[in-house]
C-alpha positions as CSV (number, residue, x, y, z in Angstrom):
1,X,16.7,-3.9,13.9
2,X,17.2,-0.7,16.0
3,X,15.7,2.2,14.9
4,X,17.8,4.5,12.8
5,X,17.9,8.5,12.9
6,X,16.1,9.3,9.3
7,X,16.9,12.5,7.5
8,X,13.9,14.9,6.6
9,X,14.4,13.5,2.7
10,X,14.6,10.0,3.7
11,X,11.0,10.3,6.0
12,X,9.6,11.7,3.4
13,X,10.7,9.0,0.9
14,X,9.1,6.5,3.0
15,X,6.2,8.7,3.6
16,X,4.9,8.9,-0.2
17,X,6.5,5.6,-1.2
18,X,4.0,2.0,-2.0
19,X,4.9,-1.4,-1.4
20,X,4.8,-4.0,1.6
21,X,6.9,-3.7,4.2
22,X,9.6,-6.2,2.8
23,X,9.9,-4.1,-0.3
24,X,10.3,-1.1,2.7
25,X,12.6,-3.2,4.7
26,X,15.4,-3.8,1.6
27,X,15.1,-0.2,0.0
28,X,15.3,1.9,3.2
29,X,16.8,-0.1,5.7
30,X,14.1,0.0,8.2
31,X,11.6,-1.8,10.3
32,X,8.0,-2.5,9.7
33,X,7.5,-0.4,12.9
34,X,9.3,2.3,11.9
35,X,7.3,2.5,8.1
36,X,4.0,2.2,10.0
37,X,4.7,4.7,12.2
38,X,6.1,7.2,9.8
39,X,3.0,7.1,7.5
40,X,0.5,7.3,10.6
41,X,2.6,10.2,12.1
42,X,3.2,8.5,15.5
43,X,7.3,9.8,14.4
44,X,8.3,12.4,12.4
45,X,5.9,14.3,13.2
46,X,8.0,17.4,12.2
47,X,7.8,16.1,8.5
48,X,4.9,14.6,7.9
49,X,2.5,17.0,9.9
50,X,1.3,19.0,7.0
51,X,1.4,17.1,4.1
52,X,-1.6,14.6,2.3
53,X,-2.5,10.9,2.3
54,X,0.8,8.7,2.8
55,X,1.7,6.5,0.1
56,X,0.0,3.1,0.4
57,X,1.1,-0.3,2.2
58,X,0.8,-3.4,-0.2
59,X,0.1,-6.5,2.4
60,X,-1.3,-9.2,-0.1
61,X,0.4,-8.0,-3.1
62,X,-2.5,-5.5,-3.9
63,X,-2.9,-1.8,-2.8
64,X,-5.9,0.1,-2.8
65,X,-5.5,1.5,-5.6
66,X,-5.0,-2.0,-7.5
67,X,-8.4,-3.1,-6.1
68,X,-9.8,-0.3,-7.7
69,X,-8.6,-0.8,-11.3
70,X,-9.7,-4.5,-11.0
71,X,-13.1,-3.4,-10.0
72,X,-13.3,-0.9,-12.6
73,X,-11.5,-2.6,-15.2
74,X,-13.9,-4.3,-18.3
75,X,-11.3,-6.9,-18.9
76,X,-12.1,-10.3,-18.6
77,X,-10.9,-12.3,-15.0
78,X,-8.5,-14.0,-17.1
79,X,-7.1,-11.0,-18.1
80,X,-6.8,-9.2,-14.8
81,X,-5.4,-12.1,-13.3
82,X,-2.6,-12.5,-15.5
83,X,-1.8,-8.5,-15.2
84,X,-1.6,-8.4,-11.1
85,X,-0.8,-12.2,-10.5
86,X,-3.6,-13.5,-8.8
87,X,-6.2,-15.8,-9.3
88,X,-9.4,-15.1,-11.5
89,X,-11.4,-16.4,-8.2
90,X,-9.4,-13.5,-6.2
91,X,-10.7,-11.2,-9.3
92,X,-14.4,-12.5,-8.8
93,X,-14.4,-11.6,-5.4
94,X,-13.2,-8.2,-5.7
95,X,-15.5,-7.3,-8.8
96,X,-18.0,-9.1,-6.3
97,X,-17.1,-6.7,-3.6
98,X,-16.0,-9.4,-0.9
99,X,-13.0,-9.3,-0.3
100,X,-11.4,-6.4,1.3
101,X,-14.9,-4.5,1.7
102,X,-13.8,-1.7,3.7
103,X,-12.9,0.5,0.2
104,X,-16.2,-0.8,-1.0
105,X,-18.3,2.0,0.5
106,X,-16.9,4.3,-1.9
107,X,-18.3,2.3,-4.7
């Protein structure tokens, strides 16, 4: 995919959007590459220079902010599993702080 020439409004569309790079890919047209580099500022630097956090990347089918809920939530595994479609083991873990423990230091 070459790289396309983004408008300001379609940057900053990427820039504040969520989802995995598939979910990028079909809405916008563009390459992994290009998403990552928008959000970190490597390109458009013009656009994106001044404004807050970028929205999030979802690589297995959970964000940030999903791992949050879960770990806050008082629903039962069962529960939580259904809701984001994963396993109740997957929910253990998180409530458990195992798996993706880089966001756990805020806990």
């Amino acid at each position: 995919m070459r790289r396309p020439k983004l408008n300001k409004d379609e940057v900053l569309k990427i820039f504040f959007d969520s989802g995995s790079y598939k979910e990028f890919e079909e809405k916008y047209q563009v390459s992994p590459d290009i998403v990552r580099d928008i959000k970190k500022r490597k390109t458009y630097q013009s656009f994106t220079k001044d404004l807050d956090d970028p929205g999030q990347i979802k690589r297995n089918k959970l964000s940030n902010d999903d791992l949050s809920r879960i770990y806050e939530s008082n629903a039962s595994f069962d529960e939580i599993a259904r809701e984001f479609q994963i396993t109740s083991m997957t929910v253990r873990n998180i409530k458990n702080g195992i798996t993706r423990n880089t966001i756990w230091y805020e806990f």
